[in-house]
C-alpha positions in Angstrom: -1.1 -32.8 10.7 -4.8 -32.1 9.0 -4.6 -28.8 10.5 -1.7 -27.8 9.0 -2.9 -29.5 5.6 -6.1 -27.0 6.5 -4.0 -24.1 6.6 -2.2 -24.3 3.6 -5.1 -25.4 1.7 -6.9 -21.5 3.1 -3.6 -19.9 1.9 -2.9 -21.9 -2.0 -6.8 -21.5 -2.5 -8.9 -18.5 -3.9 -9.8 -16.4 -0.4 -11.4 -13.4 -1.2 -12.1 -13.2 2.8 -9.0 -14.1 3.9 -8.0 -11.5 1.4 -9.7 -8.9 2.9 -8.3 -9.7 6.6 -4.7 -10.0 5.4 -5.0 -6.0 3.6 -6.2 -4.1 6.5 -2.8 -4.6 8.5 -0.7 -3.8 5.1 -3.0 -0.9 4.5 -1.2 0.8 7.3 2.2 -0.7 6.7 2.1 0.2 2.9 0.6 4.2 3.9 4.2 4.0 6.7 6.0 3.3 3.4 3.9 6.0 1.4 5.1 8.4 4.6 8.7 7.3 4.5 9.0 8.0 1.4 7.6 11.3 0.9 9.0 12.9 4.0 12.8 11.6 2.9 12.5 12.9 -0.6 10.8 16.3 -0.3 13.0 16.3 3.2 9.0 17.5 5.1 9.9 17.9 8.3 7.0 16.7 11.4 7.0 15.8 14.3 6.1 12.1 15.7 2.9 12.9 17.1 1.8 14.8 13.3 3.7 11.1 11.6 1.3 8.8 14.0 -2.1 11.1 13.2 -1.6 10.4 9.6 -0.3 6.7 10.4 -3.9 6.1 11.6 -6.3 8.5 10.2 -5.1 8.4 6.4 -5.6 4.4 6.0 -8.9 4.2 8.4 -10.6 7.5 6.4 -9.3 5.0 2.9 -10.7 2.2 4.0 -14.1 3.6 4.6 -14.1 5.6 1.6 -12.9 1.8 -0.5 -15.8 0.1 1.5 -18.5 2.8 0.5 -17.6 4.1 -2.7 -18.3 2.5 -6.2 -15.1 1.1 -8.3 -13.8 4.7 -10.3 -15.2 7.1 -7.4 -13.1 5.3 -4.4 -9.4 6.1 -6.4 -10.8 9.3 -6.2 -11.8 9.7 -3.0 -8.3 8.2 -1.5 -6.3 10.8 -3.4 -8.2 13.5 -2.0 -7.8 12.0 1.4 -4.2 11.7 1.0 -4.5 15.6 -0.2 -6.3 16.8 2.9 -4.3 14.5 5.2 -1.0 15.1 4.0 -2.2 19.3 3.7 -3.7 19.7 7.3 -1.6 16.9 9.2 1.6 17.8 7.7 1.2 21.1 6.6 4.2 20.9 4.2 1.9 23.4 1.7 0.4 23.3 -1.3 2.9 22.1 -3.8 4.9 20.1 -1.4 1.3 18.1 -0.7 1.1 17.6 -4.6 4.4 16.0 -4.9 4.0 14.1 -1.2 0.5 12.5 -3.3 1.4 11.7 -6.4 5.4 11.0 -6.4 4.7 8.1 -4.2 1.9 6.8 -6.4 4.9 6.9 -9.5 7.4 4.8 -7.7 4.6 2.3 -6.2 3.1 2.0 -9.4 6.3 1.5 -11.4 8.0 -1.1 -8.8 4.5 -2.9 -8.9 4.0 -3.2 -12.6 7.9 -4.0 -12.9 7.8 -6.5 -9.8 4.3 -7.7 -11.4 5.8 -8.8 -14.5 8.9 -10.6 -13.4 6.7 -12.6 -10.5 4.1 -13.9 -12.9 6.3 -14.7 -15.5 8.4 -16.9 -13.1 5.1 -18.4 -11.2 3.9 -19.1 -14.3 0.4 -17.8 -13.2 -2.2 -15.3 -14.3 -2.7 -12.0 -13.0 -6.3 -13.3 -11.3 -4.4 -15.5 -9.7 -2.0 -14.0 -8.1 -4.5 -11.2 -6.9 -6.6 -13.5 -5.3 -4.6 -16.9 -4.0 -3.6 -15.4 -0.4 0.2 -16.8 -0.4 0.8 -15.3 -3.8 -0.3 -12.1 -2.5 1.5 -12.1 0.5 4.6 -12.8 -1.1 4.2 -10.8 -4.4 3.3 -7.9 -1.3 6.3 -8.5 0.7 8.8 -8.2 -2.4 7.1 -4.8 -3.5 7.8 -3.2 0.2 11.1 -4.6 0.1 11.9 -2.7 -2.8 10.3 -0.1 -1.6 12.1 -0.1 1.5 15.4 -0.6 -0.5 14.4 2.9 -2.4 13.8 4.5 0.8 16.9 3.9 2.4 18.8 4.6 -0.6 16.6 7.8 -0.3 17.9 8.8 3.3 
């Protein structure tokens, strides 16, 4: 039984750590959704072999830019990445690689900043809070890719 008290004491508790281990398998699950969603609405057409290149280049090239780039430069440097991916990869061209970037950065940020909202308003809990308590996270995670999920099948 303390074992169990243990682990829900790592998950209600600040876990920067724990943090960090949980986002590295949603890093790639979020970039599938980030795929999904740009090859159903500007209908890209690839083959699965060019789909699992980007599934596991894109989010390992982002992570290594997030680890060694300061705060403003590492946004930077993951758009570009998506650019060059998405360009060479996919090779959907030029303006189809500039809607495939930043059309999926819209709907993510607009579901997150309206999911946002509504989730700490019924927790009753700051936005700190929810960033950093692992369960929170998790959860406020999970009903952001359900929605997008939702809008990608809709999408289809």
């Amino acid at each position: 039984m303390e074992i169990l008290n243990n682990i829900w004491n790592v998950l209600c508790t600040e876990n920067a750590e724990l943090l960090d281990l949980i986002l590295i398998p949603l890093s790639f699950f979020e970039n599938f959704l980030v795929l999904m969603l740009f090859l159903n609405l500007l209908n890209i057409k690839c083959s699965t072999k060019q789909k699992l290149v980007y599934m596991i280049f894109t989010p390992l090239c982002s992570m290594l830019a997030t680890s060694f780039a300061p705060n403003p430069f590492d946004i930077v440097c993951n758009y570009l990445i998506f650019f060059v991916s998405i360009y060479f990869i996919l090779k959907p061209g030029v303006i189809k690689t500039l809607f495939a970037v930043f059309i999926p950065s819209l709907i993510f940020g607009l579901v997150d900043a309206l999911i946002l909202n509504i989730y700490i308003k019924v927790l009753n809990m700051s936005y700190e809070q929810v960033s950093s308590i692992p369960i929170f996270r998790l959860l406020y995670m999970l009903i952001v890719y359900t929605c997008i999920g939702f809008i990608i099948l809709i999408l289809k």
